[in-house]
DRENDO-1510 file (C-alpha; in Angstrom, 1 decimal, always signed):
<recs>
REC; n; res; u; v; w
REC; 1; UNK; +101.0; +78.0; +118.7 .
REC; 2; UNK; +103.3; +80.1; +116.5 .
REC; 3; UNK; +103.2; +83.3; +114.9 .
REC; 4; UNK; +103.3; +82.3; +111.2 .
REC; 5; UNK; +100.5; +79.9; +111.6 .
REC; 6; UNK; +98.3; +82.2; +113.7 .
REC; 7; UNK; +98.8; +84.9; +110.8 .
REC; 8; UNK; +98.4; +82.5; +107.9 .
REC; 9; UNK; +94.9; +81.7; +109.1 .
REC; 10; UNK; +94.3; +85.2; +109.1 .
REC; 11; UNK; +95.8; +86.2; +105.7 .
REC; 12; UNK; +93.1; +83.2; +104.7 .
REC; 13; UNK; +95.9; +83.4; +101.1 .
REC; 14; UNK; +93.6; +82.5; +97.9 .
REC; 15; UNK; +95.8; +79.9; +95.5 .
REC; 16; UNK; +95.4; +80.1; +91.5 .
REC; 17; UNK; +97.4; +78.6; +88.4 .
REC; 18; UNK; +98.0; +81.2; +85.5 .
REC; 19; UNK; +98.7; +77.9; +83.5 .
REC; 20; UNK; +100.8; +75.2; +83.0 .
REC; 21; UNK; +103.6; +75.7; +80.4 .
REC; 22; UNK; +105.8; +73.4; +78.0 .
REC; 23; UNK; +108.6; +75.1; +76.6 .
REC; 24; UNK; +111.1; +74.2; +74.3 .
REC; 25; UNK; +114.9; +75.7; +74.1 .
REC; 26; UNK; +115.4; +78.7; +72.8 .
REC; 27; UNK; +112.0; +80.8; +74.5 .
REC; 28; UNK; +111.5; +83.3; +76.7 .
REC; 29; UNK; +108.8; +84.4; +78.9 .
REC; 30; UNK; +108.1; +88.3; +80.4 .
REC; 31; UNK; +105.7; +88.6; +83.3 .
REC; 32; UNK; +104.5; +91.7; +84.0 .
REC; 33; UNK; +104.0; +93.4; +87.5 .
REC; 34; UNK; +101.4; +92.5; +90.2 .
REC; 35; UNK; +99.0; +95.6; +89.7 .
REC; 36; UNK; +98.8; +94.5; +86.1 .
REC; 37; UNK; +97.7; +91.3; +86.6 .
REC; 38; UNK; +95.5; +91.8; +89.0 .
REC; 39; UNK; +93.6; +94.5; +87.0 .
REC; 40; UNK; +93.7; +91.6; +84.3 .
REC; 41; UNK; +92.5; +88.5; +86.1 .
REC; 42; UNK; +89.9; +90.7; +88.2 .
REC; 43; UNK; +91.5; +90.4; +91.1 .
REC; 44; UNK; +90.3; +93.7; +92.3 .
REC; 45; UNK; +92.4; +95.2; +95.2 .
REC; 46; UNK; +93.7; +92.4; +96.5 .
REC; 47; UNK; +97.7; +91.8; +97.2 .
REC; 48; UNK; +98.9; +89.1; +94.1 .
REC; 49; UNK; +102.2; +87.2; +95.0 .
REC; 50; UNK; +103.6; +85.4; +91.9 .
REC; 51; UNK; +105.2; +81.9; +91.9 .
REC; 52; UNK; +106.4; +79.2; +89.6 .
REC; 53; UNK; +107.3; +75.5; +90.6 .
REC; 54; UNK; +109.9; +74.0; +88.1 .
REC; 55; UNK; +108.9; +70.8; +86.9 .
REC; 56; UNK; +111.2; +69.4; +84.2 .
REC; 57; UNK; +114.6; +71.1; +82.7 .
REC; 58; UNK; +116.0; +74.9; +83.5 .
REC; 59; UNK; +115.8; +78.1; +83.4 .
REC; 60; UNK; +117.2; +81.4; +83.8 .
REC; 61; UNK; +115.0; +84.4; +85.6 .
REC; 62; UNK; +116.1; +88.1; +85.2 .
REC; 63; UNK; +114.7; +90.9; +87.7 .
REC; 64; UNK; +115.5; +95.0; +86.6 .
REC; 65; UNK; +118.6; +95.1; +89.6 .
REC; 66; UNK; +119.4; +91.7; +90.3 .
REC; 67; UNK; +122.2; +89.6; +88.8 .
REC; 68; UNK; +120.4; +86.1; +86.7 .
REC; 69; UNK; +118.7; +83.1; +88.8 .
REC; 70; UNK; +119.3; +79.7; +87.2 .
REC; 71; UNK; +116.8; +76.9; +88.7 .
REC; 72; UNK; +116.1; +73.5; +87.8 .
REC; 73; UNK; +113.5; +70.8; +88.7 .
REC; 74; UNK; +112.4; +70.9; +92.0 .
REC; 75; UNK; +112.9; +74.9; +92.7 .
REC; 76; UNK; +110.1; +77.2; +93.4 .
REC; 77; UNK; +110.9; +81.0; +93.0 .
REC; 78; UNK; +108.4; +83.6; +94.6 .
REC; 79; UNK; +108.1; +87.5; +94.4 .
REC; 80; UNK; +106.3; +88.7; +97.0 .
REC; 81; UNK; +105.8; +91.9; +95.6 .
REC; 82; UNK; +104.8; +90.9; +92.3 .
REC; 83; UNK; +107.9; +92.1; +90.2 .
REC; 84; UNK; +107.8; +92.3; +86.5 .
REC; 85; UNK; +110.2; +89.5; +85.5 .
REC; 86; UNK; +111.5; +87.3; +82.3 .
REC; 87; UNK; +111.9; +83.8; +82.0 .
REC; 88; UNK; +114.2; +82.3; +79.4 .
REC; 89; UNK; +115.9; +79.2; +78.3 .
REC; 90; UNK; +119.2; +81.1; +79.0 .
REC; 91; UNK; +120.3; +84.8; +79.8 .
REC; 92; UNK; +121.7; +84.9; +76.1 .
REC; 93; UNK; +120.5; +88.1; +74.5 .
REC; 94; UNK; +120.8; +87.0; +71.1 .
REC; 95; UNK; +117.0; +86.2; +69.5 .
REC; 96; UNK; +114.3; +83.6; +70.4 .
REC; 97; UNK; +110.9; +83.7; +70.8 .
REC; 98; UNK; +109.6; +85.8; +73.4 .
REC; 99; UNK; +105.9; +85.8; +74.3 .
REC; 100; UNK; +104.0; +88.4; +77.1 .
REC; 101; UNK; +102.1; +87.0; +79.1 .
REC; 102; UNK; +99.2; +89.8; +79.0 .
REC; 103; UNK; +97.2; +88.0; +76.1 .
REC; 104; UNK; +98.0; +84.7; +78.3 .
REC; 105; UNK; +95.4; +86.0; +80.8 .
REC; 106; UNK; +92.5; +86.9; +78.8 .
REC; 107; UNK; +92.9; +83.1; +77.2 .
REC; 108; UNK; +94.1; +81.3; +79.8 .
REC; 109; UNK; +95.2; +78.6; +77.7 .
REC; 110; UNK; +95.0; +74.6; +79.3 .
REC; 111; UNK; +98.6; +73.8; +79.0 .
REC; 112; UNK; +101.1; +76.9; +77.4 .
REC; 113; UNK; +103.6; +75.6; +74.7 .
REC; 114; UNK; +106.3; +77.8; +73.3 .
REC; 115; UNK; +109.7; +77.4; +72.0 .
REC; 116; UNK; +112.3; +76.0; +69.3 .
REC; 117; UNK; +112.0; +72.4; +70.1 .
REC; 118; UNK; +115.2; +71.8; +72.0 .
REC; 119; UNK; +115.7; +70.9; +76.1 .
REC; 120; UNK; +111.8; +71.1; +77.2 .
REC; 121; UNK; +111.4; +72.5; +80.4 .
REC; 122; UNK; +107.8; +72.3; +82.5 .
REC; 123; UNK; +106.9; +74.9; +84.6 .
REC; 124; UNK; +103.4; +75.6; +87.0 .
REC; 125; UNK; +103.1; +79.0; +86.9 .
REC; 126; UNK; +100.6; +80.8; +89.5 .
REC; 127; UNK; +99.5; +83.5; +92.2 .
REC; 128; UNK; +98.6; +83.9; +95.5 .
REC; 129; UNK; +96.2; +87.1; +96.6 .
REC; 130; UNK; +95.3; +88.1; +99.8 .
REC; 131; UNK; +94.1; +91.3; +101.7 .
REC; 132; UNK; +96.6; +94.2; +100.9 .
REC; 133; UNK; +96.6; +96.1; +104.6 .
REC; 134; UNK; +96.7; +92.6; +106.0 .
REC; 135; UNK; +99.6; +91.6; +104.1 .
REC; 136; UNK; +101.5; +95.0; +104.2 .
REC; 137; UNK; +103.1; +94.5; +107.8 .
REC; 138; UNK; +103.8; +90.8; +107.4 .
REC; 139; UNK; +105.5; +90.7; +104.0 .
REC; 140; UNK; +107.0; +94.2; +103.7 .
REC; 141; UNK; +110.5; +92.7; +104.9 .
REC; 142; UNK; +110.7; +90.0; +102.3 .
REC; 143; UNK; +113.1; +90.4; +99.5 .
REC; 144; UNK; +111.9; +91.0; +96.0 .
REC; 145; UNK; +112.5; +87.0; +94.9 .
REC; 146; UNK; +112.5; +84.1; +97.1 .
REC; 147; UNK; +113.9; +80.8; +95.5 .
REC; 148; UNK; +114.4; +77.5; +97.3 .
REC; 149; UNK; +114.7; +73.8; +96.5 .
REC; 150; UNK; +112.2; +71.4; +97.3 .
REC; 151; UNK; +114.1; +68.7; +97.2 .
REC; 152; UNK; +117.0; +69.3; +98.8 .
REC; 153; UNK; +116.0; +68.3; +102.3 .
REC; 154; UNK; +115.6; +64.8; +103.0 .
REC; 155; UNK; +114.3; +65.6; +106.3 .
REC; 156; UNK; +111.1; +66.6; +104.8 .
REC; 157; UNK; +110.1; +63.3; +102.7 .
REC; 158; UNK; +106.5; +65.1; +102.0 .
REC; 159; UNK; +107.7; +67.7; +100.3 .
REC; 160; UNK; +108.8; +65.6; +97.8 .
REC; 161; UNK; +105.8; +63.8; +97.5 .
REC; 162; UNK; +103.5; +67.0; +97.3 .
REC; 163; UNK; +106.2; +68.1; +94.5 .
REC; 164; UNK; +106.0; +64.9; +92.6 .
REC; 165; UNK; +101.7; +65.1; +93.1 .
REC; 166; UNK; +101.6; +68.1; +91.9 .
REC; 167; UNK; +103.5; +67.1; +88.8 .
REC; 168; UNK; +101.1; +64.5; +88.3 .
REC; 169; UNK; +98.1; +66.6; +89.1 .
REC; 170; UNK; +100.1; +69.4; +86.1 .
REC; 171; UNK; +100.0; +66.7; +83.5 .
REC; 172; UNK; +96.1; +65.3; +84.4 .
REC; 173; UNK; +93.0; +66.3; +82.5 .
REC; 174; UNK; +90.7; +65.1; +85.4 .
REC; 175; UNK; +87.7; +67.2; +87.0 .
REC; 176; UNK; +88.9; +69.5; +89.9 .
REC; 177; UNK; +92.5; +69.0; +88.7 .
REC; 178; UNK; +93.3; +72.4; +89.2 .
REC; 179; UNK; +91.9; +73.1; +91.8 .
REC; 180; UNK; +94.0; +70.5; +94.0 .
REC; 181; UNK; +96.9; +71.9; +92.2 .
REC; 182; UNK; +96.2; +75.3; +93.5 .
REC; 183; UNK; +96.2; +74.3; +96.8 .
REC; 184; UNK; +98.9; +71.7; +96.6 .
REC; 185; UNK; +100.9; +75.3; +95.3 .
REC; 186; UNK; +99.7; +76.9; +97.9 .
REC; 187; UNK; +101.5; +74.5; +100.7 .
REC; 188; UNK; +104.9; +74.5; +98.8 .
REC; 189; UNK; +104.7; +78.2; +98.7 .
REC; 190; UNK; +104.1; +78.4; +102.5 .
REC; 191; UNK; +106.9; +75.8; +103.0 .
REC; 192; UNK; +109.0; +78.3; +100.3 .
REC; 193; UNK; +108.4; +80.8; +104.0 .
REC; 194; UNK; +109.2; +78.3; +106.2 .
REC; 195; UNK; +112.6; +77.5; +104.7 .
REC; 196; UNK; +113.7; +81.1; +104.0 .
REC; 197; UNK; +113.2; +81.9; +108.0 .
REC; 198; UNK; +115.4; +79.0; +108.4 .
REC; 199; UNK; +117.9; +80.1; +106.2 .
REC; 200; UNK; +118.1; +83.3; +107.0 .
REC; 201; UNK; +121.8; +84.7; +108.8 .
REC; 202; UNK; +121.6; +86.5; +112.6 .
REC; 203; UNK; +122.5; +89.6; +111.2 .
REC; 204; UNK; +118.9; +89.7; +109.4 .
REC; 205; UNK; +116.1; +91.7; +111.3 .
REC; 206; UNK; +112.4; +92.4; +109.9 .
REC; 207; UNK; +109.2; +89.9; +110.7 .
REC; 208; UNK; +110.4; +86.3; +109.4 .
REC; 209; UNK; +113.8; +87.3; +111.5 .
REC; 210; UNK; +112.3; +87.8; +114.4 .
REC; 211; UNK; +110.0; +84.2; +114.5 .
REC; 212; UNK; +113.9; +82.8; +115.4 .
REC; 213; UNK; +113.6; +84.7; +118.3 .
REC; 214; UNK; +112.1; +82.8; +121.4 .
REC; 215; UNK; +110.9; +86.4; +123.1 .
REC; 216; UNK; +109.6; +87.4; +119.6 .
REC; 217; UNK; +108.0; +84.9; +118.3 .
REC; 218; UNK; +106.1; +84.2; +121.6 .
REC; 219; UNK; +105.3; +87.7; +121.5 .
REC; 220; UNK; +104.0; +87.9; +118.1 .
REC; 221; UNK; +102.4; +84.8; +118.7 .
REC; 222; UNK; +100.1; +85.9; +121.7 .
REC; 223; UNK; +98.9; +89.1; +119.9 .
REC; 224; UNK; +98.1; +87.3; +117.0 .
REC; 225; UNK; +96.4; +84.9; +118.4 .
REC; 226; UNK; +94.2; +87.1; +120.6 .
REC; 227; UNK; +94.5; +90.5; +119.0 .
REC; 228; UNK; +91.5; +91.6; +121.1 .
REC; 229; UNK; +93.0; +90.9; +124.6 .
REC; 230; UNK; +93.8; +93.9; +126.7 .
REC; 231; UNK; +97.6; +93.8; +126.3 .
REC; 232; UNK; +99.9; +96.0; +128.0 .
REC; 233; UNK; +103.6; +95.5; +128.0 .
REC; 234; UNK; +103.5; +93.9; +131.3 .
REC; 235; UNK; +101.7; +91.2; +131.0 .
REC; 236; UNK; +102.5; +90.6; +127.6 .
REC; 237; UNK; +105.9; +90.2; +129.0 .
REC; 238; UNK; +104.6; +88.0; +131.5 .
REC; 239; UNK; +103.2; +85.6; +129.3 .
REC; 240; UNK; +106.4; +85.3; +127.4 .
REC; 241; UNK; +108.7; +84.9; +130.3 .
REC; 242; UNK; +111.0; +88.0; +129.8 .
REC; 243; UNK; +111.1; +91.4; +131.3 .
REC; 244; UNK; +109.4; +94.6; +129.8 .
REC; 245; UNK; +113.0; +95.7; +128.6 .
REC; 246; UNK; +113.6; +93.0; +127.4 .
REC; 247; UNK; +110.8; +92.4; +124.9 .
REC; 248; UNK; +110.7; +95.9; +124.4 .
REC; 249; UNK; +114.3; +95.7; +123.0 .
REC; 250; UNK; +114.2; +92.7; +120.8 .
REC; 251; UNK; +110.8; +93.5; +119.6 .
REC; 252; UNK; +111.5; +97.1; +118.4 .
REC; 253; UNK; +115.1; +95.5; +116.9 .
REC; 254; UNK; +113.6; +92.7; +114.4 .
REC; 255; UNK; +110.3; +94.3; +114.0 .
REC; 256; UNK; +111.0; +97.6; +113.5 .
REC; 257; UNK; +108.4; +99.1; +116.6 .
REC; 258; UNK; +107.4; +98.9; +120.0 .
REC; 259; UNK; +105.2; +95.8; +120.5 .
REC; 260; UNK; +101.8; +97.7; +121.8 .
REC; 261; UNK; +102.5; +99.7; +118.8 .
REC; 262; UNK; +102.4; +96.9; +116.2 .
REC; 263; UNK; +99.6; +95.6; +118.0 .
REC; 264; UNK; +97.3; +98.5; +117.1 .
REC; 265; UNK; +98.6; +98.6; +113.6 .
REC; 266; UNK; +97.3; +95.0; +113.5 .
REC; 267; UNK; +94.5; +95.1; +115.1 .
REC; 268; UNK; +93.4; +98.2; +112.5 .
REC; 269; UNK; +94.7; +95.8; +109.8 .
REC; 270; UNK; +92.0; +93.5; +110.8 .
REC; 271; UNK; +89.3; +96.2; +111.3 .
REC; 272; UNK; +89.9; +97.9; +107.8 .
REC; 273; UNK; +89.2; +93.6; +106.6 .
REC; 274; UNK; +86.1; +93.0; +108.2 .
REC; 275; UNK; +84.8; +96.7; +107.2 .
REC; 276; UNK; +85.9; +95.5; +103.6 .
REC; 277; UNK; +84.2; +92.4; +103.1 .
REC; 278; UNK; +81.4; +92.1; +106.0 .
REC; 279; UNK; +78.2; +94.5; +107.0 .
REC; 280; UNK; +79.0; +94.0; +110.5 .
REC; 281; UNK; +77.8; +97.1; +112.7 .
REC; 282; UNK; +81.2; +99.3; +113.9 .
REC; 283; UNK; +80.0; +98.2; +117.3 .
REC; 284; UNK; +80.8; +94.5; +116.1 .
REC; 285; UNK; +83.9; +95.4; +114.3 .
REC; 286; UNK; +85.2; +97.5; +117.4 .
REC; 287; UNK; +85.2; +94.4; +120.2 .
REC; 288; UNK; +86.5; +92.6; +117.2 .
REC; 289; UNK; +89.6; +93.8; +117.8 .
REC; 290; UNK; +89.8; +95.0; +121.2 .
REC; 291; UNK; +87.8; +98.1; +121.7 .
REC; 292; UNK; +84.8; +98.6; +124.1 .
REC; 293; UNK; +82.8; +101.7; +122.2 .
REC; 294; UNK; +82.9; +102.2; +118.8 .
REC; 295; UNK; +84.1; +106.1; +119.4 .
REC; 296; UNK; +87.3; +104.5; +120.9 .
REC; 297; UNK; +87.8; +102.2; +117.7 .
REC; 298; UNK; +86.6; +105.3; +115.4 .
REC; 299; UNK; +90.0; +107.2; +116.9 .
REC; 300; UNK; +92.1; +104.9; +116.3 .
REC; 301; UNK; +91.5; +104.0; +113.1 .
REC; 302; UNK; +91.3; +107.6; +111.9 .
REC; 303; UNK; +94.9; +107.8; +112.8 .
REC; 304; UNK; +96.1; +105.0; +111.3 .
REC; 305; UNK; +93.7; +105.9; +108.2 .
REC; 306; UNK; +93.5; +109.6; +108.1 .
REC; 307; UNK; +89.3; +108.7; +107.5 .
REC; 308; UNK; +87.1; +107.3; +109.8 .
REC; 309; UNK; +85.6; +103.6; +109.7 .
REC; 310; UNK; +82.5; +104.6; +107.7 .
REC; 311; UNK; +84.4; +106.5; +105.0 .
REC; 312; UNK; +86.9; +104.2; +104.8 .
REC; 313; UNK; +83.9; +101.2; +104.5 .
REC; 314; UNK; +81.8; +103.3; +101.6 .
REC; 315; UNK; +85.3; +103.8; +99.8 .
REC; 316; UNK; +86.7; +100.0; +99.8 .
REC; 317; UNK; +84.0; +97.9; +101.4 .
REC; 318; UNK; +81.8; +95.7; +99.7 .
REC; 319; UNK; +80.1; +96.4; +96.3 .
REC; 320; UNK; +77.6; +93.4; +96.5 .
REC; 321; UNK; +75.3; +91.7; +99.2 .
REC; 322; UNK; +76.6; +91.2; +102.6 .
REC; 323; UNK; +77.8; +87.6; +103.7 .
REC; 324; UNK; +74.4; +86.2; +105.5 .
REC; 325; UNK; +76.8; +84.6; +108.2 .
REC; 326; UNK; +77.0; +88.5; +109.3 .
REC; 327; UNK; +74.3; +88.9; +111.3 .
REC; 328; UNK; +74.6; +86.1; +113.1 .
REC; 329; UNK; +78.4; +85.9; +113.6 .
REC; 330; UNK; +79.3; +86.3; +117.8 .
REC; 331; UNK; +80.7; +89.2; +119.3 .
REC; 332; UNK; +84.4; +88.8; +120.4 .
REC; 333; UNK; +84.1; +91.0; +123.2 .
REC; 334; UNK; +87.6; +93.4; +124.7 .
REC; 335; UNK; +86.9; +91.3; +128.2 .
REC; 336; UNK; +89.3; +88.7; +128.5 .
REC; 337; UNK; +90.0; +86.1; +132.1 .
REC; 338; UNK; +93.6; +87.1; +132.7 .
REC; 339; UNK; +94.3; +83.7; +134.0 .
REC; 340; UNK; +93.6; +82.3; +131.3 .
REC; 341; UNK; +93.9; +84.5; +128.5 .
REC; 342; UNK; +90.5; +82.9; +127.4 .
REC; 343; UNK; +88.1; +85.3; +125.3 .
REC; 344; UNK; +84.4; +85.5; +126.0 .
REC; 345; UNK; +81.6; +86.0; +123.6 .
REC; 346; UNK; +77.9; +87.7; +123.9 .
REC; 347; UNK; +75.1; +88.0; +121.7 .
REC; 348; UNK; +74.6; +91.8; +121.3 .
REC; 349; UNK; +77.1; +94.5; +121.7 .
REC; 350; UNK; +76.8; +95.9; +125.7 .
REC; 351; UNK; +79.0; +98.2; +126.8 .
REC; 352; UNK; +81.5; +97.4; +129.7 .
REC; 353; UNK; +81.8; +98.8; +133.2 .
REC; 354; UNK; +85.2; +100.0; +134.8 .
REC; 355; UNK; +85.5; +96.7; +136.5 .
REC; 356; UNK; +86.5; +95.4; +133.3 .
REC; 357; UNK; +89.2; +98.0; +132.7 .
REC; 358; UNK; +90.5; +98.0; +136.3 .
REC; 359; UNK; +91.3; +94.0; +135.2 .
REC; 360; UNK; +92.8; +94.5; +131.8 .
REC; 361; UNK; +94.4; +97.8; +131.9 .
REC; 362; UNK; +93.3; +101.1; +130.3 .
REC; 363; UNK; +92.0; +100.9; +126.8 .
REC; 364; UNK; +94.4; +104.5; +126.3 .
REC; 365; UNK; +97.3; +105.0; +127.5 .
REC; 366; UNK; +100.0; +103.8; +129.1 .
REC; 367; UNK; +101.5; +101.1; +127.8 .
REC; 368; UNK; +98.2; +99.6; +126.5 .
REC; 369; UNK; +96.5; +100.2; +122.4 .
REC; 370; UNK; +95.5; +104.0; +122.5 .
REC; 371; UNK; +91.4; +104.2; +122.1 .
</recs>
C-alpha cells in the first residue's frame, strides 16, 4: 500500500493523443492553455494535464517566466496545470513557420507534419483529464513543467521498452492503435511522478514531498485507502507507529494542514465526485465517505462548498441518465472493526446507534472529521 497508488485509483486519470507530429527544422508549435482545450475537445469541466513524449530529434519549449527547455529523444515534459506553451526547432526568434494548435483540434489530423525539411523530430503529443476538486489537493504543489528522461535509468529496463512500444504503436496504422498508445502514455506519465518524487531535494515540502516521508506517507496512505474510517489523530498515529506530535508535525510541514483536516477536505473531494457523475441518494454518498446521517455530511460539505450537496449536484452533476450500476452499488458504511481497519457493507442505508461512535470516536469534534 502507498499513497500515490491509492490516489491514482481514485483520480481514475483518462489518457488521449492530440496527434502524432512530424516536423522538420525550422517549425514551431504554440499550445494554448488547458481551459481552452478543454472547451475545444469537449472535455467539459474536467482538469486537462498536457504531455508530449519525444520520439526522434530536439526541441526547445518556452513557458511565459521560465528560461528555454531543450529535450531530445526519450524525454517526456508535463504541465500539470495546462500552461500555454511553444514548441520550436530552436529558441531562435528569427522566422519559421509557426502553426496553433486551435484548428489542430477541430481536425485532428492522423499524423501532423510541419516544417522546412531539415533535422525531423517526432513527437506524441497528448492529455490527461481527471476530476478537477479531486485533482486540486494532489497536484496543486507540482511545478508548472515537469520534464524527465526515460531512458536514463537502466534500473528500469521497462521503461524503455514501453518507450520504444509506444514508438512503434506512433508509427502503426492498425485498429485500436491509439488507444494502446493512450494508455501506454498514460504509464510513462505516471512514471514522469514517480521520478520527480525521487528527485526531488529535502528542502521541498508539498504532497509528492511528503510520500518520502515514512510518517507521511503511511499516513496519507491509510486515509486514502479508507477515507470512510473513523479516524482520529490517535489512532491514526497508531497505525503509523509515531506519536500524535509527531504526525501532527510532519504532516502539517509537507502538506501544508493538520491531517484530520486534509482528511475532510478529501473526503468532500470525493463526495462533490460521486454527486457529479452518480444518482446515488445523499444517504449513499454520506457513508461513502464517513458520515452516519446525511445532515452531518450536508454540514460539512456546505463549509467546504459554501452550498449544500443538492445545489451543488443540480449545478455540476450529471446532465444525462444515471450509471445503472447506481442503484445497486453497496453501501460503504462509517462502521469500521478497529482491529482490523476492515470496512463493512449493508444493503440499505440504516442509521447507527452510539455503540458505534463510542468505538470509533465522535463523528464532530475533537480530533475526529467535524459532521
Amino acid at each position: 500500500m502507498d499513497a500515490l497508488s491509492e490516489v491514482l485509483k481514485v483520480l481514475q486519470f483518462n489518457s488521449a493523443i492530440f496527434f502524432k507530429a512530424r516536423f522538420t527544422a525550422p517549425w514551431c508549435l504554440a499550445s494554448p492553455e488547458a481551459d481552452t482545450v478543454a472547451r475545444q475537445v469537449n472535455a467539459g469541466s474536467e482538469r486537462l494535464l498536457f504531455y508530449h513524449l519525444f520520439v526522434d530529434g530536439s526541441c526547445t519549449v518556452t513557458l511565459d517566466g521560465l528560461p528555454p527547455l531543450h529535450l531530445q529523444a526519450g524525454d517526456i515534459i508535463l504541465f500539470p496545470h495546462g500552461d500555454a506553451h511553444t514548441m520550436a526547432s530552436s529558441a531562435s526568434n528569427g522566422p519559421m513557420p509557426m502553426l496553433d494548435v486551435h484548428g489542430l483540434l477541430r481536425e485532428r489530423p492522423e499524423e501532423l507534419q510541419l516544417g522546412g525539411g531539415g533535422a525531423p523530430t517526432r513527437i506524441i503529443c497528448g492529455y490527461l483529464s481527471c476530476d478537477p476538486v479531486l485533482c486540486k489537493p494532489i497536484l496543486a504543489t507540482l511545478p508548472r513543467v515537469l520534464t524527465v528522461s526515460l531512458r536514463r535509468d537502466v534500473s528500469t529496463d521497462w521503461v524503455e521498452r514501453s518507450f520504444v512500444y509506444a514508438v512503434a504503436e506512433a508509427a502503426a496504422t492498425e485498429p485500436g492503435g491509439e488507444g494502446v498508445l493512450a494508455k501506454l502514455s498514460e504509464v510513462l506519465v505516471v512514471e514522469t511522478l514517480r521520478r520527480y518524487i525521487s528527485q526531488m531535494s529535502e528542502g521541498n515540502t508539498g504532497w509528492f514531498a511528503g510520500l518520502r516521508d515514512r510518517v507521511v506517507s503511511r499516513s496519507l496512505a491509510l486515509m486514502h485507502e479508507k477515507p470512510a474510517h473513523q479516524w482520529t489523530l490517535e489512532s491514526l498515529a497508531h497505525d503509523v507507529g509515531t506519536s500524535r506530535s509527531v504526525l501532527a508535525e510532519k504532516f502539517t510541514h509537507y502538506v501544508g494542514q493538520p491531517p484530520i483536516q486534509y482528511l475532510v477536505k478529501w473526503r468532500m473531494a470525493l463526495a462533490s465526485n460521486l454527486l457529479r457523475r452518480s444518482a446515488l441518494s445523499m444517504m449513499h454518498i454520506a457513508l461513502e465517505v464517513g458520515y452516519e446521517t446525511d445532515t452531518a455530511f450536508s454540514r460539512a460539505f456546505k463549509r467546504e462548498f459554501g452550498v449544500p450537496p443538492a445545489s451543488w449536484r443540480r449545478e455540476h452533476g450529471l446532465k444525462g441518465p444515471p450509471d445503472v450500476n447506481d442503484a445497486t452499488r453497496p453501501v460503504r458504511s462509517a462502521r469500521r472493526s478497529t482491529r482490523t481497519g476492515r470496512r463493512t457493507t449493508q444493503s440499505a442505508p440504516t442509521p447507527h446507534g452510539p455503540s458505534a461512535r463510542s468505538r470509533h470516536g465522535p463523528a464532530t469534534g475533537g480530533s475526529s472529521p467535524p459532521g
